[in-house]
Steps between C-alpha positions, in 0.01 A plus 500: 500500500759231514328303740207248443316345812340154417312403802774444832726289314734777407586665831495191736722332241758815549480445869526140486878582346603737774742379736498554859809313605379378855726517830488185725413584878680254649866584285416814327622329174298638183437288215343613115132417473191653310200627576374253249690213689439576831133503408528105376697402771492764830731262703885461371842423642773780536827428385601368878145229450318721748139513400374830408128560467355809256181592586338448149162651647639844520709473135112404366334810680801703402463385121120519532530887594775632255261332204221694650730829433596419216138437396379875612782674344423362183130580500389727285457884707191684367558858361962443462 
């Protein structure tokens, strides 16, 4: 298979580069950012120095369920 799991490092790590390109509610302006980034540092300035706020909690829970996926499709099935 071309894919080797090694603990969560792999799959969080491929989230962590993801971008997600918030939008600022007060201007609407959108500004590059990573999952990765936003999870360091949740609170940033768009491009007009409004301060936008991700909510890191739900990236976390987000990355915490796709690596549980990830995890069951790879186990091994009994009788395939």
């Amino acid at each position: 298979m071309g894919f080797e799991m090694k603990g969560s490092q792999p799959v969080r790590s491929i989230l962590d580069q993801h971008r997600i390109d918030p939008e600022c509610p007060e201007c609407g302006a959108t500004f590059p950012l990573t999952v990765g980034e936003a999870r360091l540092n949740p609170t940033r300035r768009c491009p007009n120095g409004h301060e936008v706020t991700v909510d890191a909690g739900e990236l976390d829970r987000i990355a915490r369920s796709v690596q549980r996926q990830v995890e069951e499709m790879l186990k091994p099935r009994d009788g395939g």
